[in-house]
C-alpha positions as MATLAB code, in Angstrom:
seq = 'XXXXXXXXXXXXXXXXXXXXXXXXXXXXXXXXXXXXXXXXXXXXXXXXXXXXXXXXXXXXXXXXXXXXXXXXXXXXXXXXXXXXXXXXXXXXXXXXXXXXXXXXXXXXXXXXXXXXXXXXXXXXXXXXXXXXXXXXXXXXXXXXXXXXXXXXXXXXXXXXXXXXXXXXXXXXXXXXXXXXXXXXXXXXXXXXXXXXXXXXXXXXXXXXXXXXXXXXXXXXXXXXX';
ca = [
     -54.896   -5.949  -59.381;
     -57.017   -8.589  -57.419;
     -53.683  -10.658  -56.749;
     -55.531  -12.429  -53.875;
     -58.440  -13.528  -55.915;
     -56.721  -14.773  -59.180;
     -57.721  -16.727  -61.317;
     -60.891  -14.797  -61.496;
     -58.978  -11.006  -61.401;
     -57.004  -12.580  -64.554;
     -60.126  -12.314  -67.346;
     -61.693   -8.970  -65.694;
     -60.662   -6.407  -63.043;
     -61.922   -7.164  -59.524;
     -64.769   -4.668  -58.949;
     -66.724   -6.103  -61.784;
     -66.653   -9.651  -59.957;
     -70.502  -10.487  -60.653;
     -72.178  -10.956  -57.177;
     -75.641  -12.024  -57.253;
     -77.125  -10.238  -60.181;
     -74.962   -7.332  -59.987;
     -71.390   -6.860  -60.501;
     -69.387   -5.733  -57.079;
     -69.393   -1.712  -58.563;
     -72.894   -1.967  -59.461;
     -73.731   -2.567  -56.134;
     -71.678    0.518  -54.909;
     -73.036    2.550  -57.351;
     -76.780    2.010  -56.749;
     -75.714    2.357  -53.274;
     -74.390    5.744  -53.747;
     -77.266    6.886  -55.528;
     -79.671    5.630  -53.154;
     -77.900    7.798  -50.699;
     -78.390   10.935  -52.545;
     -74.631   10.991  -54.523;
     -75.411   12.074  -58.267;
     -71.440   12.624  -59.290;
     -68.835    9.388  -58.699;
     -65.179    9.318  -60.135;
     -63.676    5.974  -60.600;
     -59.842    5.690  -60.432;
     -58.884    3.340  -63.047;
     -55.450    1.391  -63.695;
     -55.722   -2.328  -64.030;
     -57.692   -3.139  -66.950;
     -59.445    0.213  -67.223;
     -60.738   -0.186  -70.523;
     -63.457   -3.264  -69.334;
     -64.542   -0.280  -66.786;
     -65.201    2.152  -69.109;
     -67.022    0.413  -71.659;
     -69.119   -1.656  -69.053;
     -70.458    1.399  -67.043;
     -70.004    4.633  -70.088;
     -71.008    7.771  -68.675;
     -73.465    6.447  -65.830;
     -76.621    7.085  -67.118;
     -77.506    3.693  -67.158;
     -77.511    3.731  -63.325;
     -78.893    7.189  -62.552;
     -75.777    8.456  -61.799;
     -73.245   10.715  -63.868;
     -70.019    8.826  -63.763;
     -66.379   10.203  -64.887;
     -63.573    7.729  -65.319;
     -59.838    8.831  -63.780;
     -57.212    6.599  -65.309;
     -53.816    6.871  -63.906;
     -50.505    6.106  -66.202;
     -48.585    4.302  -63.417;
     -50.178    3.003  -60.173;
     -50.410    5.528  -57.318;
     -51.942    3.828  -54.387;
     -54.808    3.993  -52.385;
     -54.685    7.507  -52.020;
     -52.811    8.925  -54.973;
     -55.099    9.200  -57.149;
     -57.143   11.943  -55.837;
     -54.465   13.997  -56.439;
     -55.576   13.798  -60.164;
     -59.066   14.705  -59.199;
     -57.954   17.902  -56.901;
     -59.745   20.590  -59.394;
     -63.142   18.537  -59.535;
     -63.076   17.728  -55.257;
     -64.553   21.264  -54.345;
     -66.533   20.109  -51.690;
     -66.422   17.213  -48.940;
     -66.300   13.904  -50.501;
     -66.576   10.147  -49.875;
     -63.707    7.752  -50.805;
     -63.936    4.804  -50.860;
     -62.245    1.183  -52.200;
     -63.316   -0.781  -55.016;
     -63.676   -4.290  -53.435;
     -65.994   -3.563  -50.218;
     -69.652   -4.593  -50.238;
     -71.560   -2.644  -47.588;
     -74.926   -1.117  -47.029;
     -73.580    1.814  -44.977;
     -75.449    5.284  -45.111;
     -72.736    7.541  -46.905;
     -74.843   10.565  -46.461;
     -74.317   10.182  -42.354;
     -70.355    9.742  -43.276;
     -70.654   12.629  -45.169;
     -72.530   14.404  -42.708;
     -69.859   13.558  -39.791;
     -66.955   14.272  -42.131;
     -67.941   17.742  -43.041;
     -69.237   18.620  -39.326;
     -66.125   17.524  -37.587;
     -62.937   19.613  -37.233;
     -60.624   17.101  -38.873;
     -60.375   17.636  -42.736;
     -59.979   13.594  -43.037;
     -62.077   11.546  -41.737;
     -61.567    7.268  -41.446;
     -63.893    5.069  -41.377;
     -63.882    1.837  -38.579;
     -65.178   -1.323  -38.339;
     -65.023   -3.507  -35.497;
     -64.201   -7.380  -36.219;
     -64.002   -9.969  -33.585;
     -61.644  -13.367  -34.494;
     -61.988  -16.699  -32.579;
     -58.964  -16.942  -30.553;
     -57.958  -21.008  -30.775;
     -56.141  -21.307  -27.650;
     -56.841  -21.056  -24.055;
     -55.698  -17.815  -22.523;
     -53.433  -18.096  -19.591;
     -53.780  -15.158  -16.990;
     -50.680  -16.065  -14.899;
     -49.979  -14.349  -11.242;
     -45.957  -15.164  -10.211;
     -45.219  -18.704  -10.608;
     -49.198  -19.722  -10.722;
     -52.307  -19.907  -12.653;
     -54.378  -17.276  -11.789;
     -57.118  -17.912  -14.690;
     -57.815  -20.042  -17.673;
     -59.764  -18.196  -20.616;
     -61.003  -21.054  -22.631;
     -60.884  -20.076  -26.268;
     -61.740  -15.749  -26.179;
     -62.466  -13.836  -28.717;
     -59.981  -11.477  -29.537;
     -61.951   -8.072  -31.134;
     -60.279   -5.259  -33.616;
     -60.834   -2.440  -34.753;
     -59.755   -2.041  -38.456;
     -59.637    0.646  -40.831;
     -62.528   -0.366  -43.372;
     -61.429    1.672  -46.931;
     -63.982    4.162  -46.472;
     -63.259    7.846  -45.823;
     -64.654   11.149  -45.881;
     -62.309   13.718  -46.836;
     -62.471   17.899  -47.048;
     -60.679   19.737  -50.311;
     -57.873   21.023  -47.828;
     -56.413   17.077  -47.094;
     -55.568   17.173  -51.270;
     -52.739   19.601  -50.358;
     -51.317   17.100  -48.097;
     -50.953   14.081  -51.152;
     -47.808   14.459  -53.321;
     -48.409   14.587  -57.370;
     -47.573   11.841  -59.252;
     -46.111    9.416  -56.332;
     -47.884    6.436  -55.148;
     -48.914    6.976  -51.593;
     -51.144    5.171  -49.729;
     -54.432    5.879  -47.514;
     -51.995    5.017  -44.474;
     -48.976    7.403  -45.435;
     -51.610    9.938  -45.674;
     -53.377    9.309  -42.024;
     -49.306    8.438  -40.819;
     -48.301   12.322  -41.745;
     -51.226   13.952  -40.573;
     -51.048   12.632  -37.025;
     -46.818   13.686  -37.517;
     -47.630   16.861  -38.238;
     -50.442   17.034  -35.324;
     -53.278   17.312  -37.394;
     -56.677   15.679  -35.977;
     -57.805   12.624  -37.707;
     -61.352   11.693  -37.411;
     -62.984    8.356  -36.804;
     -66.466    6.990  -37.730;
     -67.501    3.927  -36.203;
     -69.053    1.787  -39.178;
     -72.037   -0.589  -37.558;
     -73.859   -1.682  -40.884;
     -72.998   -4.395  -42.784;
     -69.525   -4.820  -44.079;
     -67.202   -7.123  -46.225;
     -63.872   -6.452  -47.842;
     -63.510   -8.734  -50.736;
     -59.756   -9.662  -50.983;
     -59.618  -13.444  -50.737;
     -61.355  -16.064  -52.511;
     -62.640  -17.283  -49.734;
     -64.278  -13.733  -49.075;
     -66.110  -13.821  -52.279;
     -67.683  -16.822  -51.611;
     -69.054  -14.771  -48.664;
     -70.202  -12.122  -50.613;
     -73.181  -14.207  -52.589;
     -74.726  -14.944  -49.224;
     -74.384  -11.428  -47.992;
     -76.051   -9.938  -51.180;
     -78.775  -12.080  -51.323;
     -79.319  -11.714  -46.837;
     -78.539   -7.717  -47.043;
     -78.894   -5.945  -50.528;
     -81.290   -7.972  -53.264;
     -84.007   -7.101  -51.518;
     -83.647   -3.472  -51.149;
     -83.018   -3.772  -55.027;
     -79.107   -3.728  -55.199;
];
């Protein structure tokens, strides 16, 4: 619902946030396409009608575009549950409020070649650390770190998932991207990772979208979107 980024998530639903010339999904879209994907499902709660009316069956974009509307919210991960008689073959999920210029078909690629039948996406982020760092030895000061960095690695909403991780999502219940990577590793099943090193922004705050007008016109308006 864009709670973070009111008051603009109050007059339209967050993905359609205009960013440069495009709106936010636009830019995913032509993204997709540009990396070969021909067949996208959007999974649609909050204000699903703007959605469907602004992007209709995808031909606009090149692309052939089927909208998933859920009666009651179900999460991050959820609502692929609905979609478990289209998802045949390895797919790409990802979340609505990411700007990125990552190559989805070498996700795809490393999703469907690994063992694991899910497959997470990474990105490493490094945060200024606004403290000195005291590395202490007994009663003394063995060392002073002035300021580090402190780096992270954080799960980036993208993932790459094979028809046999469906089974694992209940029907109907909301359940979330994490509960889904949470039971996996309970039940000892391998969980891949894919180091993202392309550009990367999640849009959450308003602060973030701010961001994002610089980053589209540095990373993406060039290459057309």
């Amino acid at each position: 619902m864009g709670v973070r980024l009111r008051p603009f998530t109050e007059v339209i639903p967050k993905p359609l946030l205009p960013i440069g010339e495009k709106s936010l999904l636009e830019i995913q879209i032509s993204r997709l396409r540009e990396c070969g994907f021909k067949e996208i499902f959007l999974c649609t709660n909050y204000k699903s009608e703007y959605i469907e009316n602004f992007f209709g069956d995808g031909a606009r974009l090149g692309v052939k575009l089927h909208v998933s509307k859920e009666e009651s919210p179900l999460g991050t991960c959820g609502p692929l549950k609905l979609l478990e008689q289209y998802l045949r073959e390895p797919f790409v999920v990802m979340n609505g409020d990411i700007l990125t210029n990552a190559d989805f078909r070498k996700i795809l690629r490393f999703g469907t070649m690994n063992r694991s039948d899910f497959t997470v996406v990474t990105k490493e982020m490094v945060f200024p650390f606004e403290f000195g760092n005291v590395v202490p030895e007994g009663d003394y000061i063995r060392e002073v770190q002035e300021k580090p960095s402190i780096t992270v690695e954080i799960v980036a909403g993208i993932y790459a998932g094979k028809p046999a991780v469906l089974r694992l999502i209940p029907e109907g219940s909301y359940f979330g991207m994490d509960q889904l990577i949470q039971r996996m590793l309970a039940e000892g099943k391998p969980v891949a990772r894919y180091l993202l090193k392309d550009y990367w922004l999640d849009i959450g705050r308003v602060e973030d979208y701010r961001k994002a007008e610089d980053a589209y016109n540095n990373h993406f308006k060039q290459a057309g979107g």
